[in-house]
C-alpha positions as CSV (number, residue, x, y, z in Angstrom):
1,X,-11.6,-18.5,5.8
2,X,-9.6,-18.5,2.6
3,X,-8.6,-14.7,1.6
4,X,-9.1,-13.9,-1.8
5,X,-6.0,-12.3,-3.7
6,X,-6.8,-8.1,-4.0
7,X,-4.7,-7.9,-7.4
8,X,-4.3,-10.5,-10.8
9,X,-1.1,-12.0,-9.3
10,X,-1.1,-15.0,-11.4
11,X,0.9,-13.7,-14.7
12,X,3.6,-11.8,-12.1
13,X,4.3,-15.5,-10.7
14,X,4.5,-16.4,-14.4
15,X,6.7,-14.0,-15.3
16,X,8.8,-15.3,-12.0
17,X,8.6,-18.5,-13.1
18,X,10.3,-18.1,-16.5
19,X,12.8,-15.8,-15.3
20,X,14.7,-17.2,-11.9
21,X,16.2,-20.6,-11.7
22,X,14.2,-23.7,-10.1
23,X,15.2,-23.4,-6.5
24,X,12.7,-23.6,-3.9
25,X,11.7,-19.9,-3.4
26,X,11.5,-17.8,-0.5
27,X,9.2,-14.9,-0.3
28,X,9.8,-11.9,1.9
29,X,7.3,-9.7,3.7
30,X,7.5,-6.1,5.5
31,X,4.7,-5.3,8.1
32,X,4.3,-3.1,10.9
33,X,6.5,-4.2,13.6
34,X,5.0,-5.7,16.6
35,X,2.4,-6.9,13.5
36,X,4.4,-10.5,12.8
37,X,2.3,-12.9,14.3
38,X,-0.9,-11.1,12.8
39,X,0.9,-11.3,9.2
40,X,1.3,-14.9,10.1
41,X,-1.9,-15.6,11.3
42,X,-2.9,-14.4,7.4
43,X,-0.8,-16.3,6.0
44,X,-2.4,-19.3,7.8
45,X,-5.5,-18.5,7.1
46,X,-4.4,-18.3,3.4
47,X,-3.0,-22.1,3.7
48,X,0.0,-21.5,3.8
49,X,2.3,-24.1,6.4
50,X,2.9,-22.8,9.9
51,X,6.9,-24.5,9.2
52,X,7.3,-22.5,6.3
53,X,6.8,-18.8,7.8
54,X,9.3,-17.8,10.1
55,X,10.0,-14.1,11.5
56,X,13.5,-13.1,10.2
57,X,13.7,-9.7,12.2
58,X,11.1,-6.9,13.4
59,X,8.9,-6.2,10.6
60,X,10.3,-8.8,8.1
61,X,8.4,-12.2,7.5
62,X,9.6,-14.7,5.2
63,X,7.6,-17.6,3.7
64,X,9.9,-20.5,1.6
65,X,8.4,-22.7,-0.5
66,X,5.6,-21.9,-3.1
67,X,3.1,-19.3,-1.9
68,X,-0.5,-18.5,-3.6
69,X,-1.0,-15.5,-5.5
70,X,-1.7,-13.3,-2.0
71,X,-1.8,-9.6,-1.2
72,X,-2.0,-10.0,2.5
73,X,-3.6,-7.2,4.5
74,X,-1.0,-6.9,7.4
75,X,1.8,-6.8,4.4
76,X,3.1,-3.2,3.4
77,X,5.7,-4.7,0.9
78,X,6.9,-8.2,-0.7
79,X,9.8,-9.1,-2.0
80,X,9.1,-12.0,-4.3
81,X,11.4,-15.2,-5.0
82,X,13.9,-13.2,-2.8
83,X,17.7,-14.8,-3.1
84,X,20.5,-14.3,-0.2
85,X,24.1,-13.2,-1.0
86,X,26.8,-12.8,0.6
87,X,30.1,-10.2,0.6
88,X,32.6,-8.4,2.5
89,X,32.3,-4.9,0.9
90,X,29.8,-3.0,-0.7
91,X,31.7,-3.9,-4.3
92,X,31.1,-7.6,-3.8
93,X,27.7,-7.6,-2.8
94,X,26.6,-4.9,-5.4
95,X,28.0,-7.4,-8.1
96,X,26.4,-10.1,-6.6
97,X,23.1,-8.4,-6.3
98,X,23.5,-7.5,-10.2
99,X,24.5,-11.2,-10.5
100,X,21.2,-12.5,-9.3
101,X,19.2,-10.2,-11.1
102,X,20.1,-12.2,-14.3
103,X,19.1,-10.3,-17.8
104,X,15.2,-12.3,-18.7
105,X,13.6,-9.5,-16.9
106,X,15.2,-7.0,-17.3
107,X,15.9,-6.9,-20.9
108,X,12.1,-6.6,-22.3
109,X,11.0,-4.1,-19.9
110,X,11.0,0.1,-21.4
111,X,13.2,2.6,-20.5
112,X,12.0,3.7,-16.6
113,X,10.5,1.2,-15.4
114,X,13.1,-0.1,-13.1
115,X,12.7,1.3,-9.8
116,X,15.2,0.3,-6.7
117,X,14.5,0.3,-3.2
118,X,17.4,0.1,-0.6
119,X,16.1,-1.3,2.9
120,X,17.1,-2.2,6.3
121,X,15.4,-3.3,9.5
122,X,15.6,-0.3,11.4
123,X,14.2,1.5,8.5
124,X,11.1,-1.0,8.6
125,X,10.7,0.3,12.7
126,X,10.4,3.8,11.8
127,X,13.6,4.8,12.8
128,X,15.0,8.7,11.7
129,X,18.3,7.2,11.4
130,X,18.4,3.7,10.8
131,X,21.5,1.4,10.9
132,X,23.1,0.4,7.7
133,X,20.6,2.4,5.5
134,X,24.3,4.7,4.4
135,X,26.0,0.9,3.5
136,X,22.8,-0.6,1.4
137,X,21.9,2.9,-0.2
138,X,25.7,2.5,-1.0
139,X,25.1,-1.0,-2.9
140,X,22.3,0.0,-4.9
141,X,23.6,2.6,-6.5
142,X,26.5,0.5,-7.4
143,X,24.1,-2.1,-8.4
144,X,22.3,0.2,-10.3
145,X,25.4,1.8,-12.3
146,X,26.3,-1.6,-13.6
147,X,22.6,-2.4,-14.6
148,X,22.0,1.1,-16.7
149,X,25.2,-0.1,-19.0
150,X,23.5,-3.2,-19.8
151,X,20.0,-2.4,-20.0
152,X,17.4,0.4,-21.0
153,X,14.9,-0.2,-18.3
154,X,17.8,0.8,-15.6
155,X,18.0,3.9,-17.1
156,X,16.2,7.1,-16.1
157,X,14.1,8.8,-18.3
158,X,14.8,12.1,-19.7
159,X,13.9,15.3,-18.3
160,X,10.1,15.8,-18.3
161,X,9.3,12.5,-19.2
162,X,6.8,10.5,-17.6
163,X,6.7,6.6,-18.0
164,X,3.1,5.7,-19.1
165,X,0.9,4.6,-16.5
166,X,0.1,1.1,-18.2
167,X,3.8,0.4,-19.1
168,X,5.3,-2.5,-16.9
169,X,7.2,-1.9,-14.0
170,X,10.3,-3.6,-12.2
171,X,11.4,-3.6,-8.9
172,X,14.9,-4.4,-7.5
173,X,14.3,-4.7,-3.5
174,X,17.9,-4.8,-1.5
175,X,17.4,-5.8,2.2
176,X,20.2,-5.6,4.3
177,X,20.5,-8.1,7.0
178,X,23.2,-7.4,8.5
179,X,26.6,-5.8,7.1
180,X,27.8,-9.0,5.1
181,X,24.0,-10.4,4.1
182,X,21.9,-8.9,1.3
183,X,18.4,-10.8,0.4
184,X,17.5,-9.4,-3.5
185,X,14.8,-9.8,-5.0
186,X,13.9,-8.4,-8.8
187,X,10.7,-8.9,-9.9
188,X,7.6,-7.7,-11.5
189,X,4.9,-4.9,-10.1
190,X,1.2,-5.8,-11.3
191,X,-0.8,-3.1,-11.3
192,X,-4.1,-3.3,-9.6
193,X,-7.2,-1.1,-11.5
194,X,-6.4,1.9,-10.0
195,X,-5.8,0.1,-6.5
196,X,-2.0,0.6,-6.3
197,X,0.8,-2.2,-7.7
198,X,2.1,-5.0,-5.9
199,X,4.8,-5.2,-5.0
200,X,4.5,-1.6,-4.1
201,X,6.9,0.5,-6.7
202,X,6.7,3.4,-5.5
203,X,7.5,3.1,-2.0
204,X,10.1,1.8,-0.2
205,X,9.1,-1.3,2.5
206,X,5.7,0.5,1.6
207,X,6.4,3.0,3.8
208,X,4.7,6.3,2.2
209,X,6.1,9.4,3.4
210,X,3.5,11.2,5.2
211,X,4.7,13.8,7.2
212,X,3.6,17.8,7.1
213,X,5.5,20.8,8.1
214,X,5.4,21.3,11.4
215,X,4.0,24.8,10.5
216,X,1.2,22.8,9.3
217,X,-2.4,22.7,11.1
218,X,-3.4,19.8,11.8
219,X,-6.1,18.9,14.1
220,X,-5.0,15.1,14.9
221,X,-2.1,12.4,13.4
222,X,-4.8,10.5,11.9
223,X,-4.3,12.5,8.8
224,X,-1.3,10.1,8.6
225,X,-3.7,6.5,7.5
226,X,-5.5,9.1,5.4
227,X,-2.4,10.0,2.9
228,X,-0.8,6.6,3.4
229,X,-3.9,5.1,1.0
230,X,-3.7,7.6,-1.4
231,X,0.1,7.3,-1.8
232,X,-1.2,3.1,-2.0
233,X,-3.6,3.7,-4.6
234,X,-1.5,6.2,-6.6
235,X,-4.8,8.8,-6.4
236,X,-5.6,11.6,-4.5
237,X,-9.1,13.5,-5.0
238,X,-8.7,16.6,-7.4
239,X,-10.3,19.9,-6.4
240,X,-13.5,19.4,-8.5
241,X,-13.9,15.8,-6.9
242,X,-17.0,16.2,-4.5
243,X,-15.6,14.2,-1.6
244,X,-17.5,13.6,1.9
245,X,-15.6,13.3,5.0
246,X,-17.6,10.8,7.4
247,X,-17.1,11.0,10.9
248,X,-15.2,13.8,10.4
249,X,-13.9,15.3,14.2
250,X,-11.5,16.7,14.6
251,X,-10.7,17.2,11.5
252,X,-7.3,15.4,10.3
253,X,-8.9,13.8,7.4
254,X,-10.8,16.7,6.3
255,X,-7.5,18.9,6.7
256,X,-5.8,16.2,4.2
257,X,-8.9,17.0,1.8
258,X,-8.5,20.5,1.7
259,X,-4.4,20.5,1.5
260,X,-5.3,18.8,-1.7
261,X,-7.7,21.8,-2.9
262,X,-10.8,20.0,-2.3
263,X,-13.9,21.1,-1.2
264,X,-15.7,18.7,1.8
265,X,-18.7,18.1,3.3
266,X,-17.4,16.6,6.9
267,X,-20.1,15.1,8.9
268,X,-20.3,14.0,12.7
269,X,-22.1,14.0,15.7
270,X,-19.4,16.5,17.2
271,X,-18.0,19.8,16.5
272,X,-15.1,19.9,13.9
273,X,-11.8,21.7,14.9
274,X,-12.2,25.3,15.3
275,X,-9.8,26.4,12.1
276,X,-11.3,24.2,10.1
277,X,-15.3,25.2,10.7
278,X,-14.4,28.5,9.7
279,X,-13.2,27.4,6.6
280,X,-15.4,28.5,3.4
281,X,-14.9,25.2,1.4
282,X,-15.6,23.1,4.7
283,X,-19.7,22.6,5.1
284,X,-20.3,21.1,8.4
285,X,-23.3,18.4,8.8
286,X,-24.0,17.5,12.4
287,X,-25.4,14.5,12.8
288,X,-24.7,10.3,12.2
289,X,-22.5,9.6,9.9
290,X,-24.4,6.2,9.4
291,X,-27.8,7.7,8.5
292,X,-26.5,10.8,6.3
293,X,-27.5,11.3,2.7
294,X,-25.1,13.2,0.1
295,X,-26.7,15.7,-1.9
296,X,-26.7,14.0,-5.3
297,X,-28.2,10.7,-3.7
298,X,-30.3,9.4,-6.3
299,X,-28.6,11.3,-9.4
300,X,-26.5,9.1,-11.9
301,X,-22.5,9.1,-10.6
302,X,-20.6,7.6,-13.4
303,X,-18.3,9.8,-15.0
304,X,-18.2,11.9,-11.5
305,X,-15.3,11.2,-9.4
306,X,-16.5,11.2,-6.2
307,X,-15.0,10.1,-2.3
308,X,-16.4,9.4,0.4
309,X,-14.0,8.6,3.0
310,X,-14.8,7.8,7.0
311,X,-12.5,7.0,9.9
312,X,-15.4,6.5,12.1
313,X,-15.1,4.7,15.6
314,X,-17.3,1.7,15.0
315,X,-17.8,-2.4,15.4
316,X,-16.3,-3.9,12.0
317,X,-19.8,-5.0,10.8
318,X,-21.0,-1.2,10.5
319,X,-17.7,-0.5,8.3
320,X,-19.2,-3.6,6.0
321,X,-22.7,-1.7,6.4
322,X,-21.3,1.9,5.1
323,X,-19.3,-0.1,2.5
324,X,-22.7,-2.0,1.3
325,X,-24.7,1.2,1.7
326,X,-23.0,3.8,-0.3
327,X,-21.7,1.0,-2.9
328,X,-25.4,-0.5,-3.3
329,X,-26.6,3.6,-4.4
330,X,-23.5,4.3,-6.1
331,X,-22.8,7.6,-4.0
332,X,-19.0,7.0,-4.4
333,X,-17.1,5.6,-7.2
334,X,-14.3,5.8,-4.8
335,X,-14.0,4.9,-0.8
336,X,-11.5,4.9,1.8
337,X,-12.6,3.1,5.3
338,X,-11.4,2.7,8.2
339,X,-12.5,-1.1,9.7
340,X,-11.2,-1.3,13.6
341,X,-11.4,-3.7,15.9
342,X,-12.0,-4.2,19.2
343,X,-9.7,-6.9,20.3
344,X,-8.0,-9.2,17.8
345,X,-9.1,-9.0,13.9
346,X,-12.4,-10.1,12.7
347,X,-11.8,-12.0,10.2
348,X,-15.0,-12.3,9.0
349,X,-16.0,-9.1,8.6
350,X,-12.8,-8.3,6.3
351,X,-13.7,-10.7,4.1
352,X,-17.1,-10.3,3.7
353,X,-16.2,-6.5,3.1
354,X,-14.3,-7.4,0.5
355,X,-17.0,-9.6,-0.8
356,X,-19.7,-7.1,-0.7
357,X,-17.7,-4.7,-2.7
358,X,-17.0,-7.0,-5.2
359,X,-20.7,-7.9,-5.6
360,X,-21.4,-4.4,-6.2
361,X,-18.9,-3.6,-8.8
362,X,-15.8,-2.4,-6.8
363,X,-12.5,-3.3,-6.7
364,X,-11.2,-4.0,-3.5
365,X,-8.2,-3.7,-1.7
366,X,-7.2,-3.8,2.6
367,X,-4.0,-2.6,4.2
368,X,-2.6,-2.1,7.5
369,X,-0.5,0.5,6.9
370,X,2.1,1.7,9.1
371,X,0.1,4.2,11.1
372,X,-3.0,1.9,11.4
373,X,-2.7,0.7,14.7
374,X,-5.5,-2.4,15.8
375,X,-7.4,-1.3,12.6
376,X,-6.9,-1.7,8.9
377,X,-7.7,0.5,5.8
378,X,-10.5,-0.3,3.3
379,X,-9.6,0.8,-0.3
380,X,-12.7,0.6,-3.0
381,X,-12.6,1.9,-6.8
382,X,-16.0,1.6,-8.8
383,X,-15.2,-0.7,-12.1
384,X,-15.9,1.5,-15.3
């Protein structure tokens, strides 16, 4: 099984190519930890040499050598054509992160559209404090002083100022090794359709921040994978949005929905949390989530945004049925499923999810994000 890439990588590694010296590359990948050998087991399938991928620490896989233009599932973040340096102090190896960055890339792109990201393993683990994250946060913004006096697209916008969502994007990715080791990579973000960018500019590691107030109601922690894809795809339904909530109990998705001002119909076989039932904008459907119908079934649904979204406890092949069904009648222009498995991943059934959406006019993304556990996150946009 050969995965398909998610995104049009093939002008990023274009741009890479022009900009960074001919040196056999090495490309760096976050993932859950405990999730290496799955990320490698990707990357395998992808053809990619078993020599060439070696785990560098917890959560951090790095492939040397050239690489196809991938997304990979089990990968929250990349760091492209990523070069080590080396320094004593957080002087030396700011200038020599600033050194490797060289000035091809960096001098075309618009005011704003450099974004840095300081990261360190423990960081990548989940940790609330995590070791060195003071000492790299330290060299970027070191790095970053001396790249705003030689170029525009270091420097911040002004007040109010939005950079434009088609304008190109940069990212600067400092991993900290270890206090004397820095890997850098600069490079490129393409931006996938409404699916997200990748690399991902917008969050560190791709690690979105998910948490609520603990004030907060919230029936269950699966609210978590919810607002880690919409932080992915850079969307998040809008109050007029009709959005369905499939296999809705307790109720941590549908309490995400209605944090965001949306109204929802949340179907499943069994009762939703108590709090949330007796919510007005909440309308209850008991029954399969499999066999239910939305109420504009059979109307026209372009120019509606409309989500239907489903965490429902299922063999992979029914995710790849609720992905064919509500694609095939164009109930959703937008979807968010969860696929689990039972033991390791099928395979399979990812790709021919992916393949079924494309057939029927979706773009497609899949993550594991970092509060999937043996599961990963379909993402689906309906192609204008």
């Amino acid at each position: 099984m050969q995965p398909r890439p998610r995104l049009p990588l093939p002008s990023l590694f274009t741009l890479l190519a022009l900009a960074l010296p001919s040196a056999s590359p090495l490309h760096v990948f976050t993932c859950r930890h405990t999730y290496e050998s799955t990320l490698a087991e990707e990357l395998a399938n992808a053809g990619v040499p078993a020599a060439a991928v070696t785990t560098v620490c917890p959560a951090v896989v790095s492939v040397s050598g050239e690489l196809p233009a991938l997304d990979p599932t089990y990968a929250l973040q990349w760091l492209p054509c990523a070069a080590e340096v080396q320094g004593a102090s957080v002087r030396l190896l700011a200038d020599a992160a600033v050194a490797a960055c060289g000035d091809a890339l960096l001098g075309e792109a618009p005011r704003g559209a450099l974004a840095v990201h300081a990261l360190v393993p423990d960081l990548l683990k989940g940790g609330r404090t995590p070791r060195l994250l003071r000492r790299c946060e330290a060299i970027a913004d070191r790095a970053l002083e001396r790249l705003r006096v030689r170029h525009r697209s270091a420097r911040p916008l002004a007040a109010g100022e939005a950079l434009p969502g088609d304008a190109p994007r940069l990212l600067l990715q400092l991993l900290l090794l270890s206090p004397e080791r820095l890997l850098v990579s600069l490079s490129p973000c393409e931006q996938g359709r409404g699916l997200g960018t990748w690399p991902n500019w917008h969050a560190p590691a791709g690690l979105a921040s998910v948490d609520v107030p603990k004030s907060t109601h919230m029936p269950s922690s699966a609210y978590r994978k919810l607002s880690e894809a919409f932080d992915c795809l850079q969307q998040w339904p809008a109050p007029a949005d009709r959005v369905v909530d499939l296999g809705a109990c307790p109720g941590g998705w549908t309490a995400t929905l209605r944090r965001l001002g949306c109204s929802v119909i949340a179907v499943d076989r069994s009762p939703l949390d108590a709090q949330l039932a007796h919510d007005p904008r909440v309308t209850f459907v008991g029954g399969d989530a499999f066999a239910y119908e939305p109420p504009w079934a059979g109307e026209e649904g372009r120019g509606v945004r409309t989500w239907m979204v489903s965490d429902v406890i299922a063999y992979p092949a029914r995710a790849v049925e609720l992905v064919r069904r509500w694609g095939s009648r164009r109930w959703a222009s937008r979807m968010v499923v969860t696929m689990k498995f039972q033991a390791g991943v099928d395979w399979a059934a990812l790709d021919e999810a992916g393949s079924v959406a494309e057939s029927l006019g979706y773009d497609f993304r899949s993550k594991h994000f970092f509060n999937n556990k043996n599961e990963v996150t379909l993402l689906l946009q309906l192609r204008e």
